[in-house]
Structure formats: structure tokens, C-alpha cells
Residue, then its C-alpha position, 0 to 999 in steps of 0.5 A: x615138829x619144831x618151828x622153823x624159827x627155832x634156833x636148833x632148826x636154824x643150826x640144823x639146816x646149816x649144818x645139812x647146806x656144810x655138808x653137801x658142799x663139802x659132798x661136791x668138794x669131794x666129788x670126783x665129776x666136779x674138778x677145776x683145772x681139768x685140763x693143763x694150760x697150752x702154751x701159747x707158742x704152740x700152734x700158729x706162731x703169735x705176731x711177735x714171732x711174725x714181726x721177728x722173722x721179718x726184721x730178720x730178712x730185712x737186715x739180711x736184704x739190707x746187709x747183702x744190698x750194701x755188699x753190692x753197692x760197696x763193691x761196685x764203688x770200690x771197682x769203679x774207683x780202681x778203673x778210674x785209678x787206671x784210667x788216670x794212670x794211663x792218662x798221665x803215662x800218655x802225657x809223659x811219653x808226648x812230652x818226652x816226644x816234644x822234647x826230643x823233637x826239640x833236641x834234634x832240631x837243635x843238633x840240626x841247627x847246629x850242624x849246619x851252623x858248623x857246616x857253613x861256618x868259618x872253622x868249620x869241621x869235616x863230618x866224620x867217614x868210615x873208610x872201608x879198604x878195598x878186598x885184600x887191603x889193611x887199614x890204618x891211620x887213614x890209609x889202605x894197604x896191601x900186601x902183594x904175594x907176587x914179585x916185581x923189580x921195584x920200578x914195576x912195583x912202583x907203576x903197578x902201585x900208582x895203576x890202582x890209585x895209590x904208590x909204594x907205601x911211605x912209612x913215616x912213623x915208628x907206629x905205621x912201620x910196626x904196624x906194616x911189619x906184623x902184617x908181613x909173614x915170617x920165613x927165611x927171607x921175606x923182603x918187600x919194596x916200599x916207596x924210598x930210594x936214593x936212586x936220583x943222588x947217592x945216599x939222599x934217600x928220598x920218598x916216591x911223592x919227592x920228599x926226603x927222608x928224614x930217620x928211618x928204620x935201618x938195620x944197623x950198617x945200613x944203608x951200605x951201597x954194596x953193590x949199587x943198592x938205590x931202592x929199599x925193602x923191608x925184611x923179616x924172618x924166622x929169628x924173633x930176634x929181629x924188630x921191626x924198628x930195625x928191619x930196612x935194606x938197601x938192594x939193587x932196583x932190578x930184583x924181583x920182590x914182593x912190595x907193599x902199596x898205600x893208599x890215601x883214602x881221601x878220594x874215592x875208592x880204589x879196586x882191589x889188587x889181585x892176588 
């Protein structure tokens, strides 16, 4: 049996220690790494994910708090807009109220001023004619549809406040003239006669006339004619600037009536 000092006993046992550790290499109960690795965010989320989610809702909180907060400023700014603008709509319409105040008293101050003064001016009347009446340059007249001889024209005109009509301008007689209607013969009396001196042809308030709108070869005293009417027909021919006549006073025509408005009203004639 050989010494264990011996160096072949030394290299034996060696070799017998190699090969059982390559035994256990190979043996199939002995493996490392057995089992694979989990990884380590499954399970239980780990605490960085914790602190991620809640940094999320945070800035999700926050972000919905400065919507809120924005929206609520920019409501209250335009309400304080409206306020001013109606403020300042308000300021306006007092001021235009003081001026006008101020205006109307001056126009007062004004008129009374030009009431009482020396030159002082009439305020303006609207005259209104009476039914059946036409108004013109200050005066009404009327159109009667029933005849009379002219001295009963004359005292029926002045019974209603006026006299037969004293036609003075070119534009009064016109305007007479187209208030008349056409026919065959329409004559009508007006204030002018010559009955006091032949040919003197005066008005029913004494003054003289002076013109006038005499058809031609009129005036003509043919058969003792002091009164004048004024005619118009069917013939368009015929103008009102040449439409007067002379007639006897006793016939029986219609006549036209005038009537300074300066006084108080009159009635109406009847018709």
C-alpha cells in the first residue's frame, strides 16, 4: 500500500476530487438560474410609477383650476365693460337733457323779449276757414250756389262777418277764377260798382279801383250796368285775367264773399 506522502498517492487523490466535481457539474438536480428572472414591474407597481400617476392628476387638477379661474376673470372684465358703457350712455343722455333745458329757456327768453319789445313781431296763427269756405293769402272765401241781385249779395256777405270779395292782385283773381265752375254762363257778383258816379268804379270798403281784369270793350254802361261779375264758360279760350263785366245790380247771380281772418271766426254760409 503506498504512503500517503507518496506523490503518486497525492496525484491520485486529486484526480479523484477533479472528477467528482466535474460529476455535480453534470448533474442534472444541480442547475443555476433555475428559475428565469421576473421583471420587476410586474406585480405591485414599484414607487416611481406611484409618484408618476400622481404628478399626473396634479398637473390635471391644476390645469382644470386655472381654466376656472381665467374664465371667471374674463366674465367679470366684460360685465364691468358693460357696466361702464352703460355708465357713460347714461352720463351722455343727462348731458344732452341739460342742454337741451338750456336751449328752450333761451328760446323762451327770446320770445318774450321779442313780445315785449319795440319791433316786436306777431306769433304766427293758423287760420282755419269756416265749412264751404277757400282760404287764400290770409282771407276765406265762398262760393255761393244760390243768386241774389247784388245789393242782397252785398248785405248777405257782410251778415256773416265779411263783404263782397275785393279782388286786388293778378294772383287773388286767378285763384277766384279756378274755384269757379265752367258752364255756359257762369257769372258771379264781387265787391266793385260805379253805381254812386258813372265810370268811377269803386270797391264796397269806398276805395277806387285802380286796373282791373276787364274783358275787352268792358266796362260798357250798355244798358245802365253799375255792378260787376265775373264770368267763365265752357270756351278754354277764355283767362281769368280777362273774365270781368259790367251788369245792371237787379239781376239775380250767384256772388263770392270775402273774409279778412284777422278777427274771430265767422259761420259758414249755407249752401
Amino acid at each position: 500500500m503506498p504512503s500517503s506522502d507518496s506523490p503518486a498517492g497525492s496525484d491520485g487523490m486529486f484526480c479523484k476530487l477533479m472528477d467528482e466535481e466535474d460529476e455535480l457539474d453534470r448533474s442534472p438536480d444541480v442547475q443555476l438560474n433555475a428559475h428565469p428572472m421576473r421583471p420587476l414591474t410586474a406585480g405591485r407597481p414599484g414607487p416611481y410609477r406611484l409618484a408618476t400617476i400622481c404628478l399626473a392628476t396634479l398637473c390635471g387638477v391644476l390645469l382644470i383650476s386655472i381654466i376656472a379661474v381665467s374664465a371667471h376673470y374674463k366674465n367679470k372684465a366684460a360685465g364691468g365693460a358693460a357696466t361702464q358703457s352703460v355708465d357713460a350712455l347714461s352720463a351722455a343722455i343727462s348731458k344732452l337733457q341739460q342742454e337741451k333745458a338750456a336751449l328752450q329757456s333761451k328760446l323762451a327768453a327770446r320770445t318774450a323779449a321779442a313780445v315785449s319789445g319795440p319791433h316786436a313781431v306777431a306769433p304766427t296763427v293758423s287760420i282755419v276757414c269756416p265749412m264751404e269756405w277757400h282760404l287764400f293769402n290770409g282771407s276765406c272765401y265762398f262760393i255761393s250756389r244760390v243768386s241774389r241781385d247784388w245789393p242782397e249779395s252785398k248785405s248777405y256777405c257782410e251778415s256773416k262777418g265779411g263783404h263782397l270779395a275785393i279782388i286786388v292782385t293778378e294772383e287773388e283773381q286767378t285763384f277766384l277764377w279756378d274755384q269757379l265752375p265752367r258752364g255756359h254762363w257762369n257769372a258771379y257778383w264781387f265787391g266793385i260798382t260805379d253805381g254812386h258816379t258813372e265810370d268811377q268804379w269803386t270797391w264796397v270798403d269806398g276805395t277806387p279801383l285802380v286796373g282791373g281784369f276787364w274783358e275787352e270793350g268792358e266796362p260798357n254802361n250798355h244798358i245802365d250796368e253799375d255792378c260787376g261779375y265775373m264770368v267763365k264758360t265752357r270756351v278754354l279760350e277764355r283767362v281769368a285775367v280777362r273774365s270781368w263785366y259790367d251788369a245792371p245790380c237787379s239781376m239775380y247771380r250767384p256772388f263770392i264773399c270775402e273774409m279778412e281772418m284777422g278777427g274771430a271766426r265767422s259761420t259758414a254760409l249755407p249752401h
